[in-house]
N, C-alpha and C positions, 0 to 999 in steps of 0.2 A: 180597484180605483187608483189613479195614479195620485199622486203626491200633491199636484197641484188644484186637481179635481178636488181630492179631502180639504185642501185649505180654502177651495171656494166654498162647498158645502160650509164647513166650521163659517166663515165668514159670513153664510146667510143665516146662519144658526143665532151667532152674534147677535145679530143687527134685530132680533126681537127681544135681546137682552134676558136677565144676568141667567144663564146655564147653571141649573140647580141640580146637585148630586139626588139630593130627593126626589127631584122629579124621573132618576134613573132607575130608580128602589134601591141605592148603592148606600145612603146615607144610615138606613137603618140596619145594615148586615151584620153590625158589631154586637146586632143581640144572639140572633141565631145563625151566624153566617159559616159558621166551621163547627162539621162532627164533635172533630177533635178537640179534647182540652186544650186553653193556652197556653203555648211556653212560658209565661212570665203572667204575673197577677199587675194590678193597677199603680203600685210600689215601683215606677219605671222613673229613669233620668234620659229624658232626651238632652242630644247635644246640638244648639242652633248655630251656626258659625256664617255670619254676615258680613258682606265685603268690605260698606263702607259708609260715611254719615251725608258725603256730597248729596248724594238723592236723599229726599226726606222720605222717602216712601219706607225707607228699611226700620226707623225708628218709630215713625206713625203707624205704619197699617202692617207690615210683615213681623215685626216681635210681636208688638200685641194680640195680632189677632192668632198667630201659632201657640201662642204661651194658652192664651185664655181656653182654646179647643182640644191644646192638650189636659187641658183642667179637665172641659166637660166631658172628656171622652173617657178618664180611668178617677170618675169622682173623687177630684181634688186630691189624689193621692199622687201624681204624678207630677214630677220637676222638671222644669226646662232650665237648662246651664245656656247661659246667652254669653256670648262674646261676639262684637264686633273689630273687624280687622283694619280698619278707618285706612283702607287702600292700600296697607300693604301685604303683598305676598310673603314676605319673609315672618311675619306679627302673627299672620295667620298660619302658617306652619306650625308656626309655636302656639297660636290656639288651640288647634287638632292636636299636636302631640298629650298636651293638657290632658284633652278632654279623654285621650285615650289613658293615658297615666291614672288619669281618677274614675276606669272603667266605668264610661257611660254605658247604657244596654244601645241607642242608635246615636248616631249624628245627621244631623239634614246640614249642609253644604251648600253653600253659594261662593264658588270661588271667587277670590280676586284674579287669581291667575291658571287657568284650570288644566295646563300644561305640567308649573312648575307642583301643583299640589296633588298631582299624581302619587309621587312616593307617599305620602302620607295617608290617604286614601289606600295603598297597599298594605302600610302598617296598620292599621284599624282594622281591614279584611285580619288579618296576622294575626289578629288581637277577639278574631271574631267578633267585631262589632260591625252591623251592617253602616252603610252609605249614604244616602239620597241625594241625589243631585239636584239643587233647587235654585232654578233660574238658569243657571250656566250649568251647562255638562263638562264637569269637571274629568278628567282621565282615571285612569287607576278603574280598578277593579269593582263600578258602581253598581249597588243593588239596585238602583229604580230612581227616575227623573222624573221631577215637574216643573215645566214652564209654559208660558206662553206658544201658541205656533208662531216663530219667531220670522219665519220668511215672509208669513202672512201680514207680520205687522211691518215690517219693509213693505209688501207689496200695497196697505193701504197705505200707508205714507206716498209710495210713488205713485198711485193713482192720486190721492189729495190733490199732489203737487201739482199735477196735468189739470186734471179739475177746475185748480183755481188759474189756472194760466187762460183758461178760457178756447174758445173756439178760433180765435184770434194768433193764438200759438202758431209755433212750424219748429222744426227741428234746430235752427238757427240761434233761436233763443239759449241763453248763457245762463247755469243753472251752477251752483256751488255746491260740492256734498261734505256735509260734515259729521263721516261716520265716526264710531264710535271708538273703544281702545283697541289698539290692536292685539291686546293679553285676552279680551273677552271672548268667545266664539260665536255669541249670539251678534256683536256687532258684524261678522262678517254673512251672518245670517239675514241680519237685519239691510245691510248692504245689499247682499243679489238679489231679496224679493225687491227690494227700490230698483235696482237695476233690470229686472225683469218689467219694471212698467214706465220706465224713463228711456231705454232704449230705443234710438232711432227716432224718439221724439222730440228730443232735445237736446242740447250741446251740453256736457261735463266740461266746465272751462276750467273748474279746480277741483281736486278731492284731496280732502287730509283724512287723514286715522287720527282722532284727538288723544294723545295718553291722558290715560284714568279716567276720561268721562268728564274733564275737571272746565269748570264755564268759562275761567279764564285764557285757558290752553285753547279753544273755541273761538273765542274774542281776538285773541293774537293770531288765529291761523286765516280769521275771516277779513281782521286788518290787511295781514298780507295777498289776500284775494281780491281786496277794491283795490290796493295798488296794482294789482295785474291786469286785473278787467274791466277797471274802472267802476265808480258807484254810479253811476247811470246805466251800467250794460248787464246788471246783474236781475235776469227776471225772476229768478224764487233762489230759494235756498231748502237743500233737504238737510233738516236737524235732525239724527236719528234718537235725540232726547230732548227732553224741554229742558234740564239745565242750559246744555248747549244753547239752546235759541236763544235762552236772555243774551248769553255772552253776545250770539251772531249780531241781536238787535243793537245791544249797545253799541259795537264795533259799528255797525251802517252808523246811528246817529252821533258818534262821535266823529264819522266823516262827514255828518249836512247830509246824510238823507232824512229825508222826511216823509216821502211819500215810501215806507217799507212795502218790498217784493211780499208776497206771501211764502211763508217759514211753517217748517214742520215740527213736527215735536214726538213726545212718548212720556207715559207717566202720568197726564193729566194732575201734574204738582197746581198748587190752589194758584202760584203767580204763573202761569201760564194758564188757567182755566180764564184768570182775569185780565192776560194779555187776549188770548182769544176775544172776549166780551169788547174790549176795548178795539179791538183787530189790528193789535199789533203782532199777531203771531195768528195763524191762518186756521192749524188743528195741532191736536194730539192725539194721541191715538190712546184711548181709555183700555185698559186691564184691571180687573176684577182682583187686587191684592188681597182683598180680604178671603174670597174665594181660592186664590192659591195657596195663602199658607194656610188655608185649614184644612183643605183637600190633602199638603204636604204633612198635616199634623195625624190624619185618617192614616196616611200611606203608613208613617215612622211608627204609632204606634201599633195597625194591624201587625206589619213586619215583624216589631219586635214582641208581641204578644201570638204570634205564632196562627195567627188567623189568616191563612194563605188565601182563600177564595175572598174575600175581603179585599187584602191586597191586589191579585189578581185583574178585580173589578175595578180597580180603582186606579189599576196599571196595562191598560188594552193595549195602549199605542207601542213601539218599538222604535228602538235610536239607536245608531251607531256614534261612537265616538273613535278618537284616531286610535285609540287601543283595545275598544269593546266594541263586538257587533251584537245588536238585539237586545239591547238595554230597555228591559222594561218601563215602557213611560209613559207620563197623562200628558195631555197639552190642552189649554185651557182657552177660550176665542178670547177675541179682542174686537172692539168697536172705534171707528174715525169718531175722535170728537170735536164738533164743531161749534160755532155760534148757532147752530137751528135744532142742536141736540142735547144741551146742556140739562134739561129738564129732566128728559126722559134716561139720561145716564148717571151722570154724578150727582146729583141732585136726588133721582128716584132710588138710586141704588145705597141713599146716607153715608155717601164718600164728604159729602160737604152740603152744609146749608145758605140755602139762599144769601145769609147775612154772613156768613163765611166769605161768600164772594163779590156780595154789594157792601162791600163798606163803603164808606163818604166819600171818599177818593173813586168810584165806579158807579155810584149810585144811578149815574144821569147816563152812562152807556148800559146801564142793564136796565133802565126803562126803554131806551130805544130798542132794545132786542124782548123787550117784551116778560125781561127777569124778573119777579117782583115776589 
């Protein structure tokens, strides 16, 4: 099956929501899922190493929910060492050396910069401690990745975009891209699936690489985009995050638009679930975070308890990076989230409640879509 075949399968797979390791028989293999004894008893230190605080997603849904499953998985005997790198490369060098100085048995990895944290990732190998690469496929010598299919969620994004441009569209139309960092690899991932479905459809009148992800860097790149194209010639905007798009929206109505292009997103953060609701931002594209760090907490501890077929199971897919080929790895779907899907995704899946997203300030747009 070719590459882009598996990310439309994954895609249909998605779109009947949330992909359960249970339903694979994968979830229960940590009772009897290896011959062999485990290398290591439930007395384990994972090491979580996290980019940055801009997204809320990393302090709401990914510490938590890895900490709590590394709990359930070696009953309550097992430690997670958290540090986050609040965006920089260099803070987070000095994390991983840490964590390797105070021999943890793994580390799961979300670089900020997955070039420059290569060497330290070779000193942890050096140190025999394995790797995980989570979110970002960091360089250096990785045991096993988990992230999202990362083109795929480019490429719903760049359908969205077409979508809402309607049948009325032509190639001519002036479209702004506002990808993501240029240190991250998933942004340039997230970029070519967009670009595979924006292509030939529509004019790229500007593209920036936003450094760090950061809303205001966004908001300045998108100011200087209505001065080129003007804020009347601008028919959507691809936001390859929802941070971004606050920034992009501010920037439009800080020039007097008011009638906003539709705007893309990622992350499904609760002030863009309620720009959606309100339609001031068009979609986002929902991922299952709860689902990936605890998928990533199954990975770290089979690895480090020596339960290979576990692991294995739980590691099908394969990834090249610019230093490693056939990097063991999961990839997890993702779903477009709209105003006609809110129910059936964030909502059904306990990312947020109803009252989470109608407060009194939305009340009267989430009766008109039917929120209640």
């Amino acid at each position: 099956m070719s590459s882009r075949a598996r990310r439309t399968a994954i895609s249909v797979a998605a779109s009947l929501m949330t992909l359960s390791l249970a339903s694979c028989g994968v979830l229960g293999a940590s009772d009897s899922s290896d011959e062999a004894s485990p290398t290591k008893g439930d007395d384990i230190t994972v090491g979580l190493l996290l980019p940055e605080k801009e997204n809320t997603r990393y302090e709401q849904f990914d510490y938590p929910f890895f900490k709590a499953k590394v709990g359930e998985l070696t009953n309550d005997a097992g430690n997670v060492k958290y540090a986050n790198a609040e965006a920089s490369a260099a803070k987070q060098t000095e994390q991983l050396q840490q964590m390797i100085d105070d021999e943890v048995d793994v580390i799961v990895l979300d670089a900020v910069d997955a070039q420059s944290i290569g060497d330290g990732v070779q000193k942890a190998k050096d140190a025999g401690i394995p790797v995980i690469a989570y979110d970002r496929l960091a360089e250096g010598p990785i045991d096993a990745y988990i992230s999202f299919d990362n083109e795929l969620v480019g490429e719903v994004q760049g359908r969205s975009l077409i979508d809402a441009l309607g049948d009325g569209s032509d190639s001519s139309d002036k479209i702004v891209m506002m990808n993501g960092s240029p240190t991250d690899p998933n942004a340039k991932q997230f970029k070519a699936g967009a670009m595979s479905e924006l292509n030939g459809k529509v004019t790229i009148a500007q593209s920036f690489d936003t450094k760090d992800w950061k809303p205001e860097n966004a908001e300045a790149n998108m100011t200087e985009a209505i001065g080129e194209i003007g804020k009347g010639n601008i028919a959507g905007v691809y936001s390859a995050n929802d941070g971004m798009a606050g920034g992009i929206i501010k920037a439009l109505e800080d020039a007097g638009v008011t009638d906003l292009p539709p705007i893309t997103g990622q992350d499904a953060e609760l002030a863009a679930v309620q720009r959606i609701v309100t339609g001031d931002q068009y979609m986002s594209v929902y991922k299952s975070y709860p689902q990936e760090a605890e998928n990533a907490a199954e990975m770290a501890v089979a690895r480090v308890q020596g339960r290979d077929i576990q692991f294995d199971a739980l590691a099908r897919d394969k990834v090249d990076s610019p230093t490693h080929k056939g990097i063991p790895a999961q990839l997890v779907p993702v779903v477009a989230l709209t105003k006609g899907n809110i129910d059936e995704t964030v909502i059904a899946d306990g990312f947020y409640k109803v009252s989470d997203i109608c407060t009194a300030k939305f009340a009267e747009a989430c009766g008109e879509i039917g929120l209640k």
